[in-house]
Backbone as ProteinMPNN parsed JSONL, in Angstrom:
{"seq_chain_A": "XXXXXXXXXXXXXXXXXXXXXXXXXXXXXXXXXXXXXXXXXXXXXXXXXXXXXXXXXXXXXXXXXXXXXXXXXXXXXXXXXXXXXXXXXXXXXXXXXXXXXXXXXXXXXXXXXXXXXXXXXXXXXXXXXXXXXXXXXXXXXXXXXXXXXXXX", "coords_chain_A": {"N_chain_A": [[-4.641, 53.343, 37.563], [-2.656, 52.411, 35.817], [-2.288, 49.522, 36.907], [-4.097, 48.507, 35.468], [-3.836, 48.264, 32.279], [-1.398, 46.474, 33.022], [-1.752, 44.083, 34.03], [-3.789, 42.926, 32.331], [-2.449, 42.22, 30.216], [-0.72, 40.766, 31.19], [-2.263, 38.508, 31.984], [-3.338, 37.928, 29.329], [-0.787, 37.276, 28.682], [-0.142, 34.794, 29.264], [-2.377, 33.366, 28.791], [-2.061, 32.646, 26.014], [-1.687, 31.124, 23.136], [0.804, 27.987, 23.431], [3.372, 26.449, 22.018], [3.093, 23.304, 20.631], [4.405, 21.271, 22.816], [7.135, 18.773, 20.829], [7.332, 15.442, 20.281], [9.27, 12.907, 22.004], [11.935, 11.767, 20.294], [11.841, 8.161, 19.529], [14.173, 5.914, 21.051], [17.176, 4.887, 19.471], [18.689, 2.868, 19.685], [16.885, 0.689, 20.659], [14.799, 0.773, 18.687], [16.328, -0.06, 16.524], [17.067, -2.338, 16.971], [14.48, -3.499, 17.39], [13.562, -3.183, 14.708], [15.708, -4.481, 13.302], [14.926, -7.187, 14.219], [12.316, -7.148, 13.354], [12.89, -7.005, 10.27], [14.442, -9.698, 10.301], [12.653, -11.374, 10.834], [11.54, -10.829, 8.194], [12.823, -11.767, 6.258], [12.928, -14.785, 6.909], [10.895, -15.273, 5.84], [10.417, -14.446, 2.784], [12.202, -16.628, 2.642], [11.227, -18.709, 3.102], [9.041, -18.782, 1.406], [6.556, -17.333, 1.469], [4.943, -15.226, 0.66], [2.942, -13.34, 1.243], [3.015, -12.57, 4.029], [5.806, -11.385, 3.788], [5.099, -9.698, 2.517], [3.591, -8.15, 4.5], [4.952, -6.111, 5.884], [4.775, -3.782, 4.233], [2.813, -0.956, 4.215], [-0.319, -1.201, 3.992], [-1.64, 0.007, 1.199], [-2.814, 2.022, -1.751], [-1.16, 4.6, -1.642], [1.139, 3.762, -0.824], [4.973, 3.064, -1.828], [7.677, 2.309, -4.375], [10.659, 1.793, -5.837], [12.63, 0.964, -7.648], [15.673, -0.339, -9.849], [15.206, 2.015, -11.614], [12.479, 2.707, -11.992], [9.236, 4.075, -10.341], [6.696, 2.197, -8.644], [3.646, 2.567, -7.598], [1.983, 1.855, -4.916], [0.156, -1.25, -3.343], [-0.696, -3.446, -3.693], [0.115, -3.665, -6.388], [3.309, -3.564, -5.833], [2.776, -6.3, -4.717], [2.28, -7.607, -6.618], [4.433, -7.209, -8.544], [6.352, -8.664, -6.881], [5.165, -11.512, -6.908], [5.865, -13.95, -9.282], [8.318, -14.617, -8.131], [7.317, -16.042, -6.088], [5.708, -17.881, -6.83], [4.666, -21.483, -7.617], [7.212, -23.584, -7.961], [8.902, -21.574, -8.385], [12.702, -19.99, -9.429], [14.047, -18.728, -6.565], [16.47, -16.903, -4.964], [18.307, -17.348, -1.406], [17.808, -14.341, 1.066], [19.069, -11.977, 2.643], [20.069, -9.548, 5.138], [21.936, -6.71, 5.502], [24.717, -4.364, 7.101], [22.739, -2.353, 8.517], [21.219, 0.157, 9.525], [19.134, 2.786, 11.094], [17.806, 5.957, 11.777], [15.551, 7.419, 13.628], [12.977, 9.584, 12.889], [11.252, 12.038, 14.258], [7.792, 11.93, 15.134], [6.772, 9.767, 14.988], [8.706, 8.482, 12.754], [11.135, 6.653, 10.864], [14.115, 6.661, 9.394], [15.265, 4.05, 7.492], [18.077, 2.691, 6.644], [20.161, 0.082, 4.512], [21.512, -3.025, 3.406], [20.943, -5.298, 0.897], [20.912, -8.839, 0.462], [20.912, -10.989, -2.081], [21.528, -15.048, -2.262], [22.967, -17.631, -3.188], [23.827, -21.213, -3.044], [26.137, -20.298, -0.967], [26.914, -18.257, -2.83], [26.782, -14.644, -3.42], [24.081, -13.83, -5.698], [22.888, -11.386, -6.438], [22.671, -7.926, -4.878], [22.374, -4.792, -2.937], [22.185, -1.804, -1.913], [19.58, 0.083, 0.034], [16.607, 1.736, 0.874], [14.421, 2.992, 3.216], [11.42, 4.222, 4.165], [9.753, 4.594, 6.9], [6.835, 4.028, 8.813], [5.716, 4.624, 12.272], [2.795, 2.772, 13.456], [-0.653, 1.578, 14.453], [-0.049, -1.282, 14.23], [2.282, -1.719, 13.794], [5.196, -1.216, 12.702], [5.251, -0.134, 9.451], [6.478, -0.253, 5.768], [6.289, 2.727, 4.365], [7.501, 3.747, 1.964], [10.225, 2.151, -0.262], [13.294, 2.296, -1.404], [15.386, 0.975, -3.319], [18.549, -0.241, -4.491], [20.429, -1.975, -7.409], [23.873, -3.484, -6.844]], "CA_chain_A": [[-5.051, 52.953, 36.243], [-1.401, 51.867, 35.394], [-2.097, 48.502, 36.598], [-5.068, 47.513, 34.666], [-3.224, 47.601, 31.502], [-0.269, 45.375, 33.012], [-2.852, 42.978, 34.419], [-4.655, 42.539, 31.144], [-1.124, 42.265, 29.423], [0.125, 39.558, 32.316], [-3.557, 37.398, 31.752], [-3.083, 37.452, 28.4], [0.576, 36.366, 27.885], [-0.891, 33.514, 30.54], [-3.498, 32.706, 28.254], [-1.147, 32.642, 24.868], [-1.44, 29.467, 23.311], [2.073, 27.784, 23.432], [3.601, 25.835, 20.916], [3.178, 22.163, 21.207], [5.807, 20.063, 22.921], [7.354, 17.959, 20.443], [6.902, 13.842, 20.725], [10.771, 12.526, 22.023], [12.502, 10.522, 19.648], [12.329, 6.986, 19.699], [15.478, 5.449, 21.288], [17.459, 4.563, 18.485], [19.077, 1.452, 20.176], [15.838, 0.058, 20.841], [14.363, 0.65, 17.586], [17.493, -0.818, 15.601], [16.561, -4.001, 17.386], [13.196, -3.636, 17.22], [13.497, -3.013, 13.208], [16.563, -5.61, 12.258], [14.438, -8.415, 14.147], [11.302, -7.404, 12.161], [13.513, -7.694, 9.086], [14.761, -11.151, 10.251], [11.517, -12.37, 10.28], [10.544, -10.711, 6.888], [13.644, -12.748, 5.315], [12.86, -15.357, 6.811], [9.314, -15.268, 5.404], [10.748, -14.729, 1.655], [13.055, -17.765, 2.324], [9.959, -19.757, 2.892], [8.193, -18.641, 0.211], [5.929, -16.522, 2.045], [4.307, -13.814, 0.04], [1.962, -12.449, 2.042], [3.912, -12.466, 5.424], [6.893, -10.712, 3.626], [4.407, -8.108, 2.001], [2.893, -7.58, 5.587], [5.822, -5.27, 5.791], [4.399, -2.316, 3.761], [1.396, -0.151, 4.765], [-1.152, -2.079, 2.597], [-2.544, 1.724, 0.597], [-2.852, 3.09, -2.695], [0.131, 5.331, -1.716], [2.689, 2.953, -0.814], [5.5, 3.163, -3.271], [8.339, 1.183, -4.393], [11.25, 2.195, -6.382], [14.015, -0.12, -8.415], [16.003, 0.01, -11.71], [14.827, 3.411, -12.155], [11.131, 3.023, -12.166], [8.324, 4.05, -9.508], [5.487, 1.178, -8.547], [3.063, 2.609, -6.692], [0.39, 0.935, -4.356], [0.754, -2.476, -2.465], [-1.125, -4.826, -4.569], [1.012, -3.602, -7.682], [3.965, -3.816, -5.389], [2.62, -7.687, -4.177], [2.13, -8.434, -8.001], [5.947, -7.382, -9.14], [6.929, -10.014, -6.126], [4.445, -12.082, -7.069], [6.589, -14.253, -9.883], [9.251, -14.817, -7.448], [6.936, -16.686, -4.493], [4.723, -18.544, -7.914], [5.308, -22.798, -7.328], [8.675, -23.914, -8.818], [10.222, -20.296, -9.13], [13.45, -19.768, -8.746], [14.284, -17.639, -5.546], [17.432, -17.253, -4.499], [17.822, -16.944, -0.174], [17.496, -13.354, 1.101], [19.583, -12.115, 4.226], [20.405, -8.117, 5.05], [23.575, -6.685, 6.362], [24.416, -2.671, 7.376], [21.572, -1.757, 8.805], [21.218, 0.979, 10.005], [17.921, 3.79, 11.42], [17.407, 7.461, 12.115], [14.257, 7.821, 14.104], [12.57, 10.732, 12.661], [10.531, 11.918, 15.133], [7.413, 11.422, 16.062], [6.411, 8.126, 14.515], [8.507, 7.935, 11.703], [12.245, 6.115, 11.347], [14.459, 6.408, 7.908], [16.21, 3.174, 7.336], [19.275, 1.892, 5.363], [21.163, -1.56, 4.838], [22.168, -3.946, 2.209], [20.007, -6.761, 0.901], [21.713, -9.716, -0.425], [20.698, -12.867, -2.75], [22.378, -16.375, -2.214], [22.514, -18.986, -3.406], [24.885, -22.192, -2.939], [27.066, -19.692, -0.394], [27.004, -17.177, -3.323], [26.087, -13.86, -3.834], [23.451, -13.454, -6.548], [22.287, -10.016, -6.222], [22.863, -7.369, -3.679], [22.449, -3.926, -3.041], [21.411, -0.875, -0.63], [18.126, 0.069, 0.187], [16.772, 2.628, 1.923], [13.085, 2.883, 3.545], [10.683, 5.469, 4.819], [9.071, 3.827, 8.106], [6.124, 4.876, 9.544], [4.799, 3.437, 13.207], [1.332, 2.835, 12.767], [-1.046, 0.908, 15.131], [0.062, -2.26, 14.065], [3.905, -2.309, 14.268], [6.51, -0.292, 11.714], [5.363, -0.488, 8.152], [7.163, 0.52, 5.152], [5.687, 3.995, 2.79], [8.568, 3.733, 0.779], [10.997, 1.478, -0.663], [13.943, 2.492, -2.595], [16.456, -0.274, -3.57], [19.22, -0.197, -5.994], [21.194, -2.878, -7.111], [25.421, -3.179, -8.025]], "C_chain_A": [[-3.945, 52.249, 35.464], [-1.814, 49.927, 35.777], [-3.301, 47.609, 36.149], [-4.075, 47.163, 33.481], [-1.857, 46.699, 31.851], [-1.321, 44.366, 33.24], [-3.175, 42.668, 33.345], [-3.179, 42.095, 30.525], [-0.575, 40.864, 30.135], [-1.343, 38.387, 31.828], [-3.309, 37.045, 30.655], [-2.01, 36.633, 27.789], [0.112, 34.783, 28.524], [-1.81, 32.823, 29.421], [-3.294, 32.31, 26.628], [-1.061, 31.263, 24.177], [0.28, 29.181, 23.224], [2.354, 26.773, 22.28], [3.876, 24.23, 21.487], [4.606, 21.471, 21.45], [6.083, 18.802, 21.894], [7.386, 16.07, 21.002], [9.002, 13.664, 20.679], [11.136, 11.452, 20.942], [12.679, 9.261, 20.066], [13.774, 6.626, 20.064], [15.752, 4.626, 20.495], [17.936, 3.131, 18.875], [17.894, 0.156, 19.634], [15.3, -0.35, 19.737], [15.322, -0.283, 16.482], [17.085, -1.905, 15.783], [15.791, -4.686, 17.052], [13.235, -4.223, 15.87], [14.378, -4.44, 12.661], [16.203, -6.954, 12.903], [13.31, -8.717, 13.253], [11.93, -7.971, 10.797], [14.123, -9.071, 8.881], [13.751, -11.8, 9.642], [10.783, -12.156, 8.862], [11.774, -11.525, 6.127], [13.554, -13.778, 5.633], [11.548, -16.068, 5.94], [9.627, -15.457, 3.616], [11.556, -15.974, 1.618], [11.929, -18.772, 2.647], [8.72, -19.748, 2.039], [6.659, -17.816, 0.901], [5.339, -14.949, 1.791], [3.726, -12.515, 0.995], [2.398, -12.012, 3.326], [4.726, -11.313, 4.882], [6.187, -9.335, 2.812], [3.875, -7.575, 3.542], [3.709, -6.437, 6.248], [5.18, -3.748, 5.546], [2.826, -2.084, 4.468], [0.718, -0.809, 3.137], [-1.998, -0.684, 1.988], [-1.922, 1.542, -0.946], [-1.441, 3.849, -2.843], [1.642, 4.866, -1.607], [3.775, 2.766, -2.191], [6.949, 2.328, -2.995], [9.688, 1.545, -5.257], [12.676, 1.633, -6.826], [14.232, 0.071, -9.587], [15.142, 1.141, -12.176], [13.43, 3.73, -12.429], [10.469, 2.754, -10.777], [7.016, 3.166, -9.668], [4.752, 2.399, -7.548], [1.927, 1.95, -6.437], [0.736, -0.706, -4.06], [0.091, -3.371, -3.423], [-0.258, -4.746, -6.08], [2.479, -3.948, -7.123], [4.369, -5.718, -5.122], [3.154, -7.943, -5.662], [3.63, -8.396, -8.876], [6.772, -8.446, -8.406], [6.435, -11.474, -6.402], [5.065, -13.452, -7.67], [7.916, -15.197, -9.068], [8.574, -16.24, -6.698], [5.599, -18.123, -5.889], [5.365, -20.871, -7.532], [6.165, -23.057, -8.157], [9.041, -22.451, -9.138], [11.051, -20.929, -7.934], [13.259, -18.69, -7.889], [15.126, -17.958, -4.933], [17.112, -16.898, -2.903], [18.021, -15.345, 0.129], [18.335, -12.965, 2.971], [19.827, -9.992, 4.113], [21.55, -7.607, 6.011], [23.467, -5.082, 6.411], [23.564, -2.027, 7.401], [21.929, -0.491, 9.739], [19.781, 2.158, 10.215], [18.441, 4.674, 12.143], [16.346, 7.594, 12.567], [13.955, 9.03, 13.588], [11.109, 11.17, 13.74], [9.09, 12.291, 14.666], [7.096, 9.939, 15.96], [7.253, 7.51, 13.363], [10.336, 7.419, 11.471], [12.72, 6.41, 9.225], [15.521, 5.236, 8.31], [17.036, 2.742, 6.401], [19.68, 0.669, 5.824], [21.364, -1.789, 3.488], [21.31, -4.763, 2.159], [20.64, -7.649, 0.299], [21.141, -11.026, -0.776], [21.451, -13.089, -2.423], [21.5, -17.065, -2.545], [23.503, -20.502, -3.505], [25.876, -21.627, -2.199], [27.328, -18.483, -1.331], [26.144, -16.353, -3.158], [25.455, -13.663, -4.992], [23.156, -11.938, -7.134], [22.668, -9.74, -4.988], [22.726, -5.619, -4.005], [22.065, -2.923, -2.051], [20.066, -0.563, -1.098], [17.617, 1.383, 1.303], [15.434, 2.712, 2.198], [12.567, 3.895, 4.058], [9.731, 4.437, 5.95], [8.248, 4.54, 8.632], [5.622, 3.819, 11.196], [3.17, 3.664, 13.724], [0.49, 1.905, 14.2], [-0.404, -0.432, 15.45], [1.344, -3.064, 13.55], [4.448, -0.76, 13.007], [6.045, -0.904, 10.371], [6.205, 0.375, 7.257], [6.416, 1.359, 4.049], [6.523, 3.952, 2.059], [9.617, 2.854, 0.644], [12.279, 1.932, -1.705], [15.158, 1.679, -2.42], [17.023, -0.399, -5.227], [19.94, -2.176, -6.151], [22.605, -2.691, -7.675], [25.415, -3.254, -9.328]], "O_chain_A": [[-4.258, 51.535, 34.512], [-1.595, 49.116, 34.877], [-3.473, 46.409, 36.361], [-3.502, 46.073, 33.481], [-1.265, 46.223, 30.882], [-1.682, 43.812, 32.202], [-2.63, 41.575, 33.197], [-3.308, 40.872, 30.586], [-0.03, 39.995, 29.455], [-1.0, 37.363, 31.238], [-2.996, 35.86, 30.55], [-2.045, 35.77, 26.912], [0.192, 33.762, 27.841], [-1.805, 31.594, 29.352], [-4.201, 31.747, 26.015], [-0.386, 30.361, 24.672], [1.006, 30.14, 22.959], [1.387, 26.336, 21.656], [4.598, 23.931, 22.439], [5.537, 21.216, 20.685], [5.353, 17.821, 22.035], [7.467, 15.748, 22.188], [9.786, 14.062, 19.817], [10.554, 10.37, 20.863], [13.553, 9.039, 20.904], [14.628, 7.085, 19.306], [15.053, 3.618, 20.398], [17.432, 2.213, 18.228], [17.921, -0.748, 18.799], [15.186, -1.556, 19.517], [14.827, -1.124, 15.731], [16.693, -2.58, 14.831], [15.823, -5.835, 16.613], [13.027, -5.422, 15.681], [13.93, -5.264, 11.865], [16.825, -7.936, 12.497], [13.099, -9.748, 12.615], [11.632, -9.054, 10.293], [14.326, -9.592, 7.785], [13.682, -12.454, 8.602], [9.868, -12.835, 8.397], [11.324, -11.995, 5.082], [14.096, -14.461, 4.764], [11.44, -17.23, 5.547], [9.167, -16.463, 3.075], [11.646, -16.473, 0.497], [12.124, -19.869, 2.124], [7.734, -20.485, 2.016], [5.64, -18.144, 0.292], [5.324, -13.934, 2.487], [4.002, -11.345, 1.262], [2.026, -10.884, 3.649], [4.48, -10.216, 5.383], [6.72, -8.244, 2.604], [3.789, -6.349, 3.611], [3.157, -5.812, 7.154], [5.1, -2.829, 6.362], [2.039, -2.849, 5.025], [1.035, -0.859, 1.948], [-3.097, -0.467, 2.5], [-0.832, 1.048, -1.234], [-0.725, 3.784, -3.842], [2.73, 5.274, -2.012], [3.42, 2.407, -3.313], [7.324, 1.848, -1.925], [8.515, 1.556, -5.63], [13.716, 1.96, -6.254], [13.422, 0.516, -10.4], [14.414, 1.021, -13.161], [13.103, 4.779, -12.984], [10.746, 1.781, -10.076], [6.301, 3.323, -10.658], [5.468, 3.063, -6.797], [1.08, 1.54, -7.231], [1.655, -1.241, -4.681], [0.887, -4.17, -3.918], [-0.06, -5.754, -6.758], [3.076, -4.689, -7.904], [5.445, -6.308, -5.218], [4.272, -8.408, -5.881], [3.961, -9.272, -9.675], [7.676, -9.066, -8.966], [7.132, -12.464, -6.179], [4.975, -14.365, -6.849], [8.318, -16.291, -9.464], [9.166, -17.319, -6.713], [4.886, -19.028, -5.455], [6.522, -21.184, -7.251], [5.892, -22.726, -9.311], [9.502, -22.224, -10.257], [10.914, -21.539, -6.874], [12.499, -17.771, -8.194], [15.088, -19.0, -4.278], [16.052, -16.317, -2.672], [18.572, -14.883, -0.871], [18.159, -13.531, 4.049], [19.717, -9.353, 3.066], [21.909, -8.11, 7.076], [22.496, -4.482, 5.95], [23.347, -1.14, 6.576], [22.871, -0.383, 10.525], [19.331, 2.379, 9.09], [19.313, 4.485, 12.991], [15.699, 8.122, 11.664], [14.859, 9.821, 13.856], [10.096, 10.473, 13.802], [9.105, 13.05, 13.697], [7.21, 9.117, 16.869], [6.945, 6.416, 12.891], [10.967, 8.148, 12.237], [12.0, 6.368, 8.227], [16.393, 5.354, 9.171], [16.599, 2.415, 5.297], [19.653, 0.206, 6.964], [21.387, -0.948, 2.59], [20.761, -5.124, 3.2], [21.112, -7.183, -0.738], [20.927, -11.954, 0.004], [22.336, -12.294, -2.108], [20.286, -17.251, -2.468], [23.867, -20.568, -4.679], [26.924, -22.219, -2.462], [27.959, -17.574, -0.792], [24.986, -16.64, -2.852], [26.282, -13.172, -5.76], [23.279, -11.615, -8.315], [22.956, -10.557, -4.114], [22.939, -5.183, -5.136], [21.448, -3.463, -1.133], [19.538, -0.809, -2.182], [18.224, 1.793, 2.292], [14.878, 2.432, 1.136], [13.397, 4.673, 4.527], [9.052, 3.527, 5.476], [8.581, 5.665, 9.008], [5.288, 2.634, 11.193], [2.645, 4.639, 14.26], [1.314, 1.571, 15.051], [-0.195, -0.784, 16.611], [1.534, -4.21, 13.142], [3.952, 0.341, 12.769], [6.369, -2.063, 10.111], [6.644, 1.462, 7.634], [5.991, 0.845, 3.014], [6.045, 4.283, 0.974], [10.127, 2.705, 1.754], [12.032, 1.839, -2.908], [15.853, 1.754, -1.407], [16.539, -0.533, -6.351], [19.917, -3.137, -5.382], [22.792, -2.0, -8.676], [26.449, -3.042, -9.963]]}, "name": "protein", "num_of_chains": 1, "seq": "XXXXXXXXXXXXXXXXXXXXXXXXXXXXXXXXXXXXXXXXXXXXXXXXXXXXXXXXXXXXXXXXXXXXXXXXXXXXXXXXXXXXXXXXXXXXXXXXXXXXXXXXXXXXXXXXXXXXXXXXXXXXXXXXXXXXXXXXXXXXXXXXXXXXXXXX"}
């Protein structure tokens, strides 16, 4: 009679659910690459006046948020519409390039990124400042849920 209750005791630990295997971290290499060519092409997209390209960046939602000079935007079409001004015919816009980049894969889909963003214009600096992003990877490449960008 001793080894029913081990038996029942041995089936059961057997039958225990287990705790899911975590998803491996993106290889950070890879992703760096991945990420600071996407960002090529999104500066190059603002240096051609390219609104909509260089918004194709963020997760187009409601929740997407945005965060500069001390105030929160939220939502991508309020986000588009503060860029909006910039990409309008005859604005100024100075060129747009990014330097110290740097990503943290957070695992399973989701990456935190930093760098520098820098205006020019005539070989000068205009503006510049860090930045830091919340990345999610989504069907349809790496968009950005969050934006936070200061400036000097």
């Amino acid at each position: 009679m001793r080894i029913l209750p081990i038996l029942l005791l041995s089936v059961l630990a057997a039958c225990r659910p287990t705790a899911p295997t975590p998803a491996p971290a993106p290889d950070r290499a890879a992703l760096t690459a991945r990420l600071e060519a996407q960002f090529a092409r999104s500066a190059a997209d603002w240096n051609r006046g390219d609104l909509d390209a260089f918004m194709s960046d963020y997760v187009h939602d409601s929740t997407t948020t945005f965060m500069s000079r001390g105030h929160l935007t939220h939502g991508w079409d309020t986000i588009r519409r503060g860029y909006a001004p910039r990409f309008a015919p005859g604005a100024q816009r100075d060129s747009l390039r990014f330097e110290e980049f740097a990503v943290r894969p957070v695992p399973p889909d989701y990456a935190l990124v930093t760098a520098r963003y820098i205006l020019y214009r005539d070989g000068r600096t205009t503006a510049s400042g860090p930045f830091t992003l919340l990345m999610q990877r989504r069907s349809d490449g790496w968009k950005i849920l969050h934006d936070h960008s200061s400036s000097d």
